[in-house]
LOPABA-135591 format. One line per 8 residues: number of its first residue (from 1); for each residue x, y, z of N, C-alpha, C. Coordinates in Angstrom, 1 decimal. Example, Ala and Ser with C-alpha at 12.3 -4.5 7.8 and 13.67 -1.06 7.14 Angstrom:
2
1 = 13.2,-5.7,7.8,12.3,-4.5,7.8,13.2,-3.3,7.8 | 12.8,-2.2,7.1,13.7,-1.1,7.1,12.9,0.0,7.9
% end
This chain:
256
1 = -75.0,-91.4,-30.9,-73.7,-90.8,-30.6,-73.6,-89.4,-31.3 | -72.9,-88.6,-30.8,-72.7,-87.2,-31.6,-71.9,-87.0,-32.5 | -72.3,-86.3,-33.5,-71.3,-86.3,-34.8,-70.1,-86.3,-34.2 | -69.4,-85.4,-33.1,-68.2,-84.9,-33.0,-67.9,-85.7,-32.1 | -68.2,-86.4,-31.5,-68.4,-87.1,-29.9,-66.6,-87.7,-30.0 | -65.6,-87.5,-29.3,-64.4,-87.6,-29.0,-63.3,-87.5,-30.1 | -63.6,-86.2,-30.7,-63.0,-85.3,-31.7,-62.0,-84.1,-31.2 | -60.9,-83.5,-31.4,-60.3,-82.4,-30.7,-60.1,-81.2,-32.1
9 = -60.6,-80.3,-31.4,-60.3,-79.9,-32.7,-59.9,-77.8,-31.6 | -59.5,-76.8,-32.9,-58.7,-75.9,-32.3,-59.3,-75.3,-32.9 | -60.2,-74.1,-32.4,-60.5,-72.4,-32.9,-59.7,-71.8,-32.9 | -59.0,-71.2,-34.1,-58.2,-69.5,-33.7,-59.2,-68.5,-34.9 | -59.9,-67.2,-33.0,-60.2,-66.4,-34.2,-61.4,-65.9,-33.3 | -61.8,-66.2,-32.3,-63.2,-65.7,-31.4,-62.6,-64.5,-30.5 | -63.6,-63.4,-30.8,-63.3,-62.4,-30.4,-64.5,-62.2,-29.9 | -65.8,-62.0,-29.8,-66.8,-62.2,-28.9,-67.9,-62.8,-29.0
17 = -69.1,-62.6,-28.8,-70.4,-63.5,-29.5,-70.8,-63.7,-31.0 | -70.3,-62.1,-31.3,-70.7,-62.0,-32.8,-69.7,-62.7,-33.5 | -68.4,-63.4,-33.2,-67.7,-63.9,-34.1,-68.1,-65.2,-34.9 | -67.9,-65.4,-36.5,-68.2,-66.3,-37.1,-67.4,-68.1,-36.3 | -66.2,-67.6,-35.7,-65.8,-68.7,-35.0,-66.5,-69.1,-34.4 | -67.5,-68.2,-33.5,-68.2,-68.2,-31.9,-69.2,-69.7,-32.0 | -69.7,-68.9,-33.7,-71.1,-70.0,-33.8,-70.6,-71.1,-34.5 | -69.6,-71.2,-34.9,-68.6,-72.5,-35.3,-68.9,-73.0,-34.2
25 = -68.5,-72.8,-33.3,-68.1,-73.5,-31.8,-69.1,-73.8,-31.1 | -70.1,-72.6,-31.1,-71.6,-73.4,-30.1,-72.0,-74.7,-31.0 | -71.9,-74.9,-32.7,-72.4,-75.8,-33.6,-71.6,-77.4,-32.9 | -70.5,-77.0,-33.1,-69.2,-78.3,-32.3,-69.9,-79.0,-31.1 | -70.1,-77.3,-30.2,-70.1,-78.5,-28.8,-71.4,-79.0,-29.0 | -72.1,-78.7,-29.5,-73.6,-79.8,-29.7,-73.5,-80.8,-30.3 | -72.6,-80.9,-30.8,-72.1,-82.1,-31.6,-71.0,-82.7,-30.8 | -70.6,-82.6,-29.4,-70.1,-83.4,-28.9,-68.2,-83.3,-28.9
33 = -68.1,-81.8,-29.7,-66.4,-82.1,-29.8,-66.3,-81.4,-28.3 | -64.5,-81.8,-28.6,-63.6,-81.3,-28.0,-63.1,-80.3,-27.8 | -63.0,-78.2,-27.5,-62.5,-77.5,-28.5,-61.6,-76.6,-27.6 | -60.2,-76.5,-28.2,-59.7,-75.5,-27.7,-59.4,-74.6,-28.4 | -58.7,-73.6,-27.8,-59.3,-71.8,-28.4,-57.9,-71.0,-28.3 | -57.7,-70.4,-29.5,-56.7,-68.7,-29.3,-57.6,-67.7,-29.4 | -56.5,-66.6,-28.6,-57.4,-65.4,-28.7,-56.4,-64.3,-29.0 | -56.9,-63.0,-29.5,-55.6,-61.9,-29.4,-55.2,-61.8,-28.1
41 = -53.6,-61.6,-27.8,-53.3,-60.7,-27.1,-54.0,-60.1,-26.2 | -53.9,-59.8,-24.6,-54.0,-58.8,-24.0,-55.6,-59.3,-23.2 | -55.7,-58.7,-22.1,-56.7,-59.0,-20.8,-58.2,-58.7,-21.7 | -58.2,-57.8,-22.7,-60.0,-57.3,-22.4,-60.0,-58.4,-23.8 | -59.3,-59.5,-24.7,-59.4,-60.5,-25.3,-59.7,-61.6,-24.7 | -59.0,-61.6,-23.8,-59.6,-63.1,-22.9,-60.3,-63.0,-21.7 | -60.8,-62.0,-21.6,-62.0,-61.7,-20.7,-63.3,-61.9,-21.7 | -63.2,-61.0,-22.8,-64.3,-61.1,-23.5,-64.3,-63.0,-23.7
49 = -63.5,-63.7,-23.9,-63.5,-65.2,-24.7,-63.6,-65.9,-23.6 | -63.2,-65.3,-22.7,-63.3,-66.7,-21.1,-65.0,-66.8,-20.7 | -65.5,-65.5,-21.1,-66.7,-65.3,-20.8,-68.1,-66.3,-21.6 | -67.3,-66.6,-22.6,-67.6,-67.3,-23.8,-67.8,-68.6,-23.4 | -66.4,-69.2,-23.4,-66.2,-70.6,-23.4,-66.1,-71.0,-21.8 | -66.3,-70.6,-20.7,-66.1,-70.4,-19.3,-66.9,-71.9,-18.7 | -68.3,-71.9,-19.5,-69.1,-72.7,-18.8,-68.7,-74.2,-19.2 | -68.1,-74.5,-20.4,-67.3,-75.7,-21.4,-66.2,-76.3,-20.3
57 = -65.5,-75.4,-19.9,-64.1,-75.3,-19.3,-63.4,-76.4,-20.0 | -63.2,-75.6,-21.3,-61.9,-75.9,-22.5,-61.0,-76.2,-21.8 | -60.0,-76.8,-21.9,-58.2,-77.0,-21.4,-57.3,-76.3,-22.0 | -57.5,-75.7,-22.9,-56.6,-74.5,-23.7,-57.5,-73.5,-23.8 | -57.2,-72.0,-23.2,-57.6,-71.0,-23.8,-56.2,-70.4,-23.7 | -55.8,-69.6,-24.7,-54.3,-69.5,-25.3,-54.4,-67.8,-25.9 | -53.6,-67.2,-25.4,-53.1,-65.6,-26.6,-52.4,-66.4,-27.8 | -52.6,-65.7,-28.8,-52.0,-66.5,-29.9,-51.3,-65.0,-30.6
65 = -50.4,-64.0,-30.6,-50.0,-63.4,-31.8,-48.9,-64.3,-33.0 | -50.4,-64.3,-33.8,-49.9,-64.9,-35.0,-48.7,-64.5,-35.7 | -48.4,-63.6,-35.8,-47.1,-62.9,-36.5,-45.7,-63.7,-36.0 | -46.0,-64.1,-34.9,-45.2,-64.7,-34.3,-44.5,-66.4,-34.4 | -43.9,-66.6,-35.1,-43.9,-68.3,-35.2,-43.6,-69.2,-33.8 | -42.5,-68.6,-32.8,-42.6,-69.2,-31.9,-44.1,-68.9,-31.0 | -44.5,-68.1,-31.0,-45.8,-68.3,-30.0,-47.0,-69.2,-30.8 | -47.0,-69.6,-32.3,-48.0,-70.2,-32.8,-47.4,-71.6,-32.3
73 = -45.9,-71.8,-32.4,-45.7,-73.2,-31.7,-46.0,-74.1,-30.8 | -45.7,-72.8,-30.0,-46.1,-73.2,-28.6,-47.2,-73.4,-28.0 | -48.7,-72.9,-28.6,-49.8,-73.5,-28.7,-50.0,-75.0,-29.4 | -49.4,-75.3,-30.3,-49.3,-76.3,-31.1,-48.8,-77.4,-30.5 | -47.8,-76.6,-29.4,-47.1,-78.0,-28.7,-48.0,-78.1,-27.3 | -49.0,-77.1,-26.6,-49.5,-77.2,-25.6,-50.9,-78.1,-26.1 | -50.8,-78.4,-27.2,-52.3,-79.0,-27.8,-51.8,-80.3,-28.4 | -50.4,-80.4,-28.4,-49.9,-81.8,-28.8,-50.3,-82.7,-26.7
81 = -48.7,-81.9,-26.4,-48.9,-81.9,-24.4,-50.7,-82.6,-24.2 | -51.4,-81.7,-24.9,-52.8,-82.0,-23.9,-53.3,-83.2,-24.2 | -53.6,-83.0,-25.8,-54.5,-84.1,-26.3,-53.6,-85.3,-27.3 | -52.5,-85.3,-27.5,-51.9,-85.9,-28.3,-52.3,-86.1,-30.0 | -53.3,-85.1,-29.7,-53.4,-85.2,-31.6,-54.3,-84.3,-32.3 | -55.0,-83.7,-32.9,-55.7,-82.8,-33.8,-56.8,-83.3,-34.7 | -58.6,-83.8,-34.7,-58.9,-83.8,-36.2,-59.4,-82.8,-36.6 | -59.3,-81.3,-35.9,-59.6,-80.1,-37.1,-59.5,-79.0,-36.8
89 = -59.2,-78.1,-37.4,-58.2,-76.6,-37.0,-59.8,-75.2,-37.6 | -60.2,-74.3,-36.9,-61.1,-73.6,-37.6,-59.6,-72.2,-37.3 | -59.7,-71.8,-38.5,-58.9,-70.5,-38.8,-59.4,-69.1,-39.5 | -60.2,-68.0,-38.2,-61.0,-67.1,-38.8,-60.3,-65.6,-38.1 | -59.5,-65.7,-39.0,-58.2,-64.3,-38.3,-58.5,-63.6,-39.6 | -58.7,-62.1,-39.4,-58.5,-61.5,-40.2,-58.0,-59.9,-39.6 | -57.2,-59.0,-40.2,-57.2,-57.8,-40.0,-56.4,-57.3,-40.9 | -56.6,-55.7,-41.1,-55.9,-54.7,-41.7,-55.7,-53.3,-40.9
97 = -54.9,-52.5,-41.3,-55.1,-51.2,-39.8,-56.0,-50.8,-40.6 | -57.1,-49.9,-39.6,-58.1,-49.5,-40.0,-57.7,-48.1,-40.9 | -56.7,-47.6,-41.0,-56.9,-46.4,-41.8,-56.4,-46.8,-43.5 | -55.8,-47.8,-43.6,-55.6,-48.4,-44.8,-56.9,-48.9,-45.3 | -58.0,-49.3,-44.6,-59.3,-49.6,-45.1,-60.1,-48.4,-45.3 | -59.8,-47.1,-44.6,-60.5,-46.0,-45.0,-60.4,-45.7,-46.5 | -58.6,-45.7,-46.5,-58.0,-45.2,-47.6,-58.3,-46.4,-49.4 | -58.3,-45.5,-50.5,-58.9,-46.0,-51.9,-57.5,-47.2,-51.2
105 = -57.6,-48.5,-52.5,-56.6,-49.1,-52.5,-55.3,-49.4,-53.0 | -55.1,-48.0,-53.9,-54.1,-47.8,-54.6,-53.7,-46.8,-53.9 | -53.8,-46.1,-52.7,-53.3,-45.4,-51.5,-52.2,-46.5,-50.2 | -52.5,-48.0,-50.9,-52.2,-48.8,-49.6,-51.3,-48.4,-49.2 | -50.4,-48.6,-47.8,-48.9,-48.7,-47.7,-48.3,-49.7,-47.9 | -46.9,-49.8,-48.4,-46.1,-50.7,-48.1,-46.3,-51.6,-46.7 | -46.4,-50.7,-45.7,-46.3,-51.6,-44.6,-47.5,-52.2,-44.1 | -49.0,-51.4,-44.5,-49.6,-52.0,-44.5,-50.5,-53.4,-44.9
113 = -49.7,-52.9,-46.3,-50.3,-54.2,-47.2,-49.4,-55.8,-46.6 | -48.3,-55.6,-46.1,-47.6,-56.9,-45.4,-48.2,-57.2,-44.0 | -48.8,-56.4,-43.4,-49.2,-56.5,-41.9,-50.1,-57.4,-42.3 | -51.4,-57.1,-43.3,-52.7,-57.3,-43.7,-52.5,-58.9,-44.1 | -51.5,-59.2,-45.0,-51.6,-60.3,-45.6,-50.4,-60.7,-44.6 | -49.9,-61.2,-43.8,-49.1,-61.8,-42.6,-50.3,-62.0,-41.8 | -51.1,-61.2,-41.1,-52.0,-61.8,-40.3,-53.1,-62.4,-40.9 | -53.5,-62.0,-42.1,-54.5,-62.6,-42.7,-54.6,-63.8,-43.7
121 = -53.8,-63.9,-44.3,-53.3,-65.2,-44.9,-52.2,-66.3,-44.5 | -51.0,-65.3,-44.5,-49.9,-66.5,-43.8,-50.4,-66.7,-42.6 | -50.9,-66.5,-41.8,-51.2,-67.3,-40.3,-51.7,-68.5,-41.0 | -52.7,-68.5,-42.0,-53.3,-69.8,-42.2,-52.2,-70.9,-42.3 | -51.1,-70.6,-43.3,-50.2,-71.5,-43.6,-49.9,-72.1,-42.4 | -49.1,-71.1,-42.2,-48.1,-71.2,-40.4,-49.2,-72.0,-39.5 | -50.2,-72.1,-39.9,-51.0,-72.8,-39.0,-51.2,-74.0,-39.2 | -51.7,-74.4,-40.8,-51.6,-75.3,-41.1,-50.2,-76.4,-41.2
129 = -49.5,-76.0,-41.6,-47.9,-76.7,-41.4,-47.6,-76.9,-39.6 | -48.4,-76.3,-38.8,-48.0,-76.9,-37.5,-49.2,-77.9,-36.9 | -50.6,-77.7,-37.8,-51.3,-78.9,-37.3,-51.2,-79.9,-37.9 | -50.8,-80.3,-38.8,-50.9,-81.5,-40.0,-50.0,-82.5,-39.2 | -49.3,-82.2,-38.6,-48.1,-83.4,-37.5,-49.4,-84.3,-36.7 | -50.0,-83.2,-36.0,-51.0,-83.6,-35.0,-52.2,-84.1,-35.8 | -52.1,-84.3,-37.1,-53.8,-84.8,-37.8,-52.9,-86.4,-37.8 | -52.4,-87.3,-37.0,-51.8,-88.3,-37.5,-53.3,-89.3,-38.3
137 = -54.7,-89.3,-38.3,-55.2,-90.3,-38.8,-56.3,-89.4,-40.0 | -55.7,-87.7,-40.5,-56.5,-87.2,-41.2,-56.8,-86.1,-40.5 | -57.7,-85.2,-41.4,-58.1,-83.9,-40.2,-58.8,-83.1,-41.7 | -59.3,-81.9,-40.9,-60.4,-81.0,-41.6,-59.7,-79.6,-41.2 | -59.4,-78.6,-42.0,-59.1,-77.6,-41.7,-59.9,-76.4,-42.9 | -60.5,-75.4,-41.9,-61.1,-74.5,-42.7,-60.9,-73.3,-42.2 | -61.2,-72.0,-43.3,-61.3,-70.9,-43.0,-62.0,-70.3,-43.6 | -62.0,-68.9,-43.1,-63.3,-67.7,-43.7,-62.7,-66.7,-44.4
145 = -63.7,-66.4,-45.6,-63.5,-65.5,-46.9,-64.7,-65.0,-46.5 | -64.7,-64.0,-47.5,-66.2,-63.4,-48.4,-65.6,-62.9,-50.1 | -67.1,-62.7,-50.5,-67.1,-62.3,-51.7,-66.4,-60.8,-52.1 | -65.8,-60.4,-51.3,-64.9,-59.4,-51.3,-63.3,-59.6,-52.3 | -62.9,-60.9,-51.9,-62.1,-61.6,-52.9,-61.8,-62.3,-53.9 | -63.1,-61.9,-54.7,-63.9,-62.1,-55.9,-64.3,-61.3,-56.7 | -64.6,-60.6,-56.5,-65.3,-59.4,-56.7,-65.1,-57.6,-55.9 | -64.6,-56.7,-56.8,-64.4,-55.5,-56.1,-65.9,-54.9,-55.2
153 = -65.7,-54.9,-53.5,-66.4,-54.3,-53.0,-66.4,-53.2,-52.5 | -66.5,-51.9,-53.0,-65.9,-50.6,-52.3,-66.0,-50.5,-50.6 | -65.2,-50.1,-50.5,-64.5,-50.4,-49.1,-63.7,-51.4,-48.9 | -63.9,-52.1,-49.5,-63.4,-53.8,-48.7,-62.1,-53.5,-48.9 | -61.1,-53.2,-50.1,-60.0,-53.1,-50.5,-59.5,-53.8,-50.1 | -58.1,-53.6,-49.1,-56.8,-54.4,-49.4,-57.6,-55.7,-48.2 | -58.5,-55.8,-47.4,-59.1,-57.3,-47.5,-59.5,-58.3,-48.4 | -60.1,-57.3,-49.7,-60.5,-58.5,-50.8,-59.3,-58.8,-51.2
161 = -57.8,-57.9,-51.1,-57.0,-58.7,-52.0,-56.6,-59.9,-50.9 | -56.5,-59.5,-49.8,-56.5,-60.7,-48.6,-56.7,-62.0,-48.6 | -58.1,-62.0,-49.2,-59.1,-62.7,-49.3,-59.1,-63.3,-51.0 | -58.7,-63.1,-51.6,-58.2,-63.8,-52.8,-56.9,-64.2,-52.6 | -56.1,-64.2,-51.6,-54.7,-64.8,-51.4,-55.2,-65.7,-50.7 | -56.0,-65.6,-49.3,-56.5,-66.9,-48.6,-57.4,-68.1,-49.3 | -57.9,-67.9,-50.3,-58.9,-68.6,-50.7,-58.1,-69.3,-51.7 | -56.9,-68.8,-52.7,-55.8,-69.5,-53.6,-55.1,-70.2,-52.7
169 = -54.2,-69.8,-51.2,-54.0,-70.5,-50.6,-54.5,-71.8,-50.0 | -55.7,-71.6,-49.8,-56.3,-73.0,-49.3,-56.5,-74.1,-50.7 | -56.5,-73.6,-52.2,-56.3,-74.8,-52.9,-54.8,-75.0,-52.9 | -53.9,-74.6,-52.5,-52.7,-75.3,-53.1,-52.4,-75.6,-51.3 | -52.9,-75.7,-49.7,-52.3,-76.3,-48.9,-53.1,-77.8,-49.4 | -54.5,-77.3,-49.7,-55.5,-79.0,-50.0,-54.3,-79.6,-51.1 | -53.6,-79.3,-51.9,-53.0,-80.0,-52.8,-51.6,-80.6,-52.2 | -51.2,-79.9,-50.8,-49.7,-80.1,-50.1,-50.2,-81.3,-49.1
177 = -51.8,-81.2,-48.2,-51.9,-82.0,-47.0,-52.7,-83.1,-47.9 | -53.1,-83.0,-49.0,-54.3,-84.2,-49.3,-53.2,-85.8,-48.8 | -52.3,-85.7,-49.3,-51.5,-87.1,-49.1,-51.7,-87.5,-47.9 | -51.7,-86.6,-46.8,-52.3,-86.8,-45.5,-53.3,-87.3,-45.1 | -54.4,-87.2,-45.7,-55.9,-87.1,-45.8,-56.2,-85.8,-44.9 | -55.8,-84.6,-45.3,-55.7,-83.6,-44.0,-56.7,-82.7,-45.6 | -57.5,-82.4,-45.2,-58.2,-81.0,-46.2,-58.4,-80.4,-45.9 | -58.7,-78.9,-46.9,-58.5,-77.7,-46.5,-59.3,-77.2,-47.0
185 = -60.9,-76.5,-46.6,-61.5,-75.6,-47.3,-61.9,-74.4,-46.6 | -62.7,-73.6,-47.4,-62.8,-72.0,-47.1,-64.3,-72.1,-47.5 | -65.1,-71.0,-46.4,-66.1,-70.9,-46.0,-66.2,-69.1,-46.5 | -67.4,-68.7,-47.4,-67.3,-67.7,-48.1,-68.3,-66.9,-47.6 | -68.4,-66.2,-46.6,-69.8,-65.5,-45.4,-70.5,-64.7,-46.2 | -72.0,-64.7,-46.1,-72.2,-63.1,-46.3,-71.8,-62.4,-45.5 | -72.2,-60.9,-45.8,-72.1,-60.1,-44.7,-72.6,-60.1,-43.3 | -71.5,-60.4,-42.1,-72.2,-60.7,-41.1,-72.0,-59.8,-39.8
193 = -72.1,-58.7,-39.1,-71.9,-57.8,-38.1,-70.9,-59.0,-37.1 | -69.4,-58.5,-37.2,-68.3,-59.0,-36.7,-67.7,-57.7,-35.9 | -66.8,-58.4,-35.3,-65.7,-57.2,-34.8,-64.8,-56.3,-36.0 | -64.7,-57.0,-37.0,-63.5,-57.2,-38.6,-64.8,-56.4,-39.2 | -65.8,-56.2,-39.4,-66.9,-55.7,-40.4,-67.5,-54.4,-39.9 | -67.1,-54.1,-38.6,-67.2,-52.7,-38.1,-66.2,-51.8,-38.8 | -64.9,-52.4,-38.8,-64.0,-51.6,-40.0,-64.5,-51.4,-41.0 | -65.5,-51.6,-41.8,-65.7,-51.3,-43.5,-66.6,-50.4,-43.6
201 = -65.8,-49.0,-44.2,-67.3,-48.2,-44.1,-68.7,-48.4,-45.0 | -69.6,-48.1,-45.0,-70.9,-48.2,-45.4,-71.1,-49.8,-45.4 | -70.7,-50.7,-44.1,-71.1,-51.9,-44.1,-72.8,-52.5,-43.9 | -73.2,-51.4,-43.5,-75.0,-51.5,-42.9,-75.4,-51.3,-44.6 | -75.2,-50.7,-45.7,-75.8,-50.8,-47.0,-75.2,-52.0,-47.7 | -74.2,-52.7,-47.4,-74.1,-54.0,-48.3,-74.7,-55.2,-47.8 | -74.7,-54.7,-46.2,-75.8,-55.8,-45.7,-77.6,-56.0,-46.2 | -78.0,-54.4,-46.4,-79.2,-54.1,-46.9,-79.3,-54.6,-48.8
209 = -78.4,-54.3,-49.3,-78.0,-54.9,-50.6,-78.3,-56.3,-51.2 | -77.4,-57.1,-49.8,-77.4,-58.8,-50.0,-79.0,-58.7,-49.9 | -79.5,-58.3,-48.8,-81.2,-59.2,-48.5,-82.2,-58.9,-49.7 | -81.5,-57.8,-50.3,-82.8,-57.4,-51.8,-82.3,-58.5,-52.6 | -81.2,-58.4,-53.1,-80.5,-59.1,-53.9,-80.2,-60.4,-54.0 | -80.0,-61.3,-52.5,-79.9,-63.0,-52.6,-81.1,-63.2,-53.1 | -81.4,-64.7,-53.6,-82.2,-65.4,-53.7,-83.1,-65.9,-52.7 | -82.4,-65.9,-51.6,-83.6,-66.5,-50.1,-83.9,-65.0,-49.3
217 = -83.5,-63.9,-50.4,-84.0,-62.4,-49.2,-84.1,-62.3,-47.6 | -82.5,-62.7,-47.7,-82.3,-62.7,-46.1,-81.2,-62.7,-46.1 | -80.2,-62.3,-44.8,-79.3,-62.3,-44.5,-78.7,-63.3,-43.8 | -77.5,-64.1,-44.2,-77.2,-65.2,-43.3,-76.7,-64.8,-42.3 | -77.2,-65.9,-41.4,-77.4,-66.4,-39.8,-75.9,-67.1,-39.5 | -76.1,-66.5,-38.0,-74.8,-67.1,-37.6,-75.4,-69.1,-37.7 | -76.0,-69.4,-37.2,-76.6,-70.8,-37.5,-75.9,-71.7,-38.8 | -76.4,-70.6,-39.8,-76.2,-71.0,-40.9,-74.4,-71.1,-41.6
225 = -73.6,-70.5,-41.2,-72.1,-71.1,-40.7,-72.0,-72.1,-39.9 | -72.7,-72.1,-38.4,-72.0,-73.1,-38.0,-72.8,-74.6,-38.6 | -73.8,-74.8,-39.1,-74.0,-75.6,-39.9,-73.0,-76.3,-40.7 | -72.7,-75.4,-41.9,-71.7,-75.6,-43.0,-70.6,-76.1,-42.2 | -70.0,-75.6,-41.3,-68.8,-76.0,-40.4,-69.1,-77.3,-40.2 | -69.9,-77.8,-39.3,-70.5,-79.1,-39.4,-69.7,-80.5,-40.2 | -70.9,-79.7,-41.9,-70.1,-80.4,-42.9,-68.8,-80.9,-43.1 | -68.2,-78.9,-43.2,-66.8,-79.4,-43.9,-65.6,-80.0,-43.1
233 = -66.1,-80.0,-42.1,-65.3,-80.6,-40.6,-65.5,-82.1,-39.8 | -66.6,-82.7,-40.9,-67.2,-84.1,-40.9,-66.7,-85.1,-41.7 | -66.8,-86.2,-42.0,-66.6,-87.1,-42.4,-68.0,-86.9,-44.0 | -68.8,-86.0,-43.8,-70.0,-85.9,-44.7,-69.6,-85.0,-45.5 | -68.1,-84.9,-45.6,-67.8,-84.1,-46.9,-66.6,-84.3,-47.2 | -66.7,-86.2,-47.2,-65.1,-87.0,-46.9,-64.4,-86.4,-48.3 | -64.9,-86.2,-49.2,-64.2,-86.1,-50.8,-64.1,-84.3,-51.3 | -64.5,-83.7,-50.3,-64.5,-82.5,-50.3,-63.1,-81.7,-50.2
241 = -62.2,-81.0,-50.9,-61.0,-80.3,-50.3,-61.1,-79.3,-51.2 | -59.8,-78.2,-51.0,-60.0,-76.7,-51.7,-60.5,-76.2,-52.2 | -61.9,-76.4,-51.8,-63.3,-75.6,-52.2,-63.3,-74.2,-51.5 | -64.0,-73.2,-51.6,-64.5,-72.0,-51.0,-66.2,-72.5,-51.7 | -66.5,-72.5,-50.6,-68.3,-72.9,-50.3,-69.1,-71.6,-50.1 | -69.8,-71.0,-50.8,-70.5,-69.8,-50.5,-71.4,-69.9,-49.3 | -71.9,-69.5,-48.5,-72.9,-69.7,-47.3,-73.4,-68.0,-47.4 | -74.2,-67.2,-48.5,-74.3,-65.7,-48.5,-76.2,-66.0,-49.2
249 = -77.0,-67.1,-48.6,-78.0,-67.1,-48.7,-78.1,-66.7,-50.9 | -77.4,-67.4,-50.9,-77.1,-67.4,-53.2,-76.8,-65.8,-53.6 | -76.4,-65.0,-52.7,-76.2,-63.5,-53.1,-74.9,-63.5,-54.0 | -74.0,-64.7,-54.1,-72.6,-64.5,-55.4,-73.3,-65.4,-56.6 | -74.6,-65.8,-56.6,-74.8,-66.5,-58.2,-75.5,-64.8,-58.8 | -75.8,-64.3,-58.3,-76.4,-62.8,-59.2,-75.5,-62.5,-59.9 | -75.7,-61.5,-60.6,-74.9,-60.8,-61.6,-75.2,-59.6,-61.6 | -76.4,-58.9,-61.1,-77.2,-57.7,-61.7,-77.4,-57.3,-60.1
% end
């Protein structure tokens, strides 16, 4: 039988082939789950994602603007409606306006340092507080970081501080859902050519960087996420919660 074989679980976060969700999800359906999907807003989002998941013929493919609490509901209730229940939520949203990422980080704005961490962190919460109803027998919820919020990476700015709010967030929801048996961890990428990683300037030299620099002198594979996903969304990492798991081929054990 398949690891996932009559499992339901929810992507928000595929925006086209290159997305770290995408290979979450080819990893799933080989494994037999069940998966339904949000996408941004607007026709050339769910053209690009229908084109994606078209051949599966998902039962939810859904616009989701996260900012929004009643439209995150209403996915939440069209995924209660379908399947009556949830065991795992993948949550790989991220954005900032691009000229706030041009700009040093002590240039941020006011408005856009709240846009950045509203779509990039609180969607997590807001997401998580509407799936945990639906995990009635337990559930697996993960998201994506990088070493950006850990470490200053020029350019990355008000992402890394993003990304050290999402990564603190996921230990204290694992500390809110554990009673549930619901966990929460965070998946820490290397650099991987996304739609979100075209915003960072000089992203082609930190990719060149990691492969001198990791230990396995290579750049991680989309493969190699949906793998890990696998894991942390299995029962093979029953005792596992509020971790951030590096998947960057050992490039955050260096120092030099």
């Amino acid at each position: 039988m398949a690891l996932f074989s009559g499992k339901i679980g929810l992507v928000m976060g595929v925006a086209n082939d290159r997305s770290i969700a995408w290979a979450m999800s080819e990893a799933l359906y080989a494994e037999g789950a069940e998966l339904a999907f949000t996408h941004l807003p607007g026709d050339s989002s769910k053209r690009r994602v229908m084109q994606l998941v078209e051949s599966r013929q998902p039962k939810i493919v859904q616009p989701c603007e996260v900012r929004n609490d009643e439209d995150l509901a209403r996915v939440f209730d069209l995924v209660r409606e379908t399947y009556g229940k949830l065991d795992f939520l993948i949550h790989s949203i991220a954005f900032a306006p691009p000229q706030e990422l041009r700009n040093p980080y002590v240039q941020m704005s006011r408005a856009g340092w709240h846009l950045a961490m509203d779509i990039s962190v609180y969607s997590l919460v807001a997401a998580c507080r509407l799936a945990a109803p639906l995990m009635t027998d337990g559930g697996s919820i993960i998201t994506i970081s990088y070493y950006g919020g850990e470490k200053v990476i020029p350019n990355y700015n008000i992402m890394g501080v993003c990304k050290a709010a999402l990564e603190h967030s996921v230990r204290y929801l694992a500390w809110d859902l554990g009673s549930q048996k619901i966990r929460v961890n965070c998946i820490s990428a290397g650099p991987m050519r996304t739609l979100s990683s075209a915003g960072v300037s000089g992203f082609d030299v930190l990719r060149e960087h990691a492969v001198k620099k990791s230990p396995l002198s290579r750049i991680v594979e989309p493969s190699d996420l949906g793998k890990n996903a696998l894991y942390l969304l299995s029962d093979f990492s029953s005792g596992v919660t509020g971790e951030t798991i590096h998947v960057d081929c050992g490039y955050s054990i260096i120092g030099l």
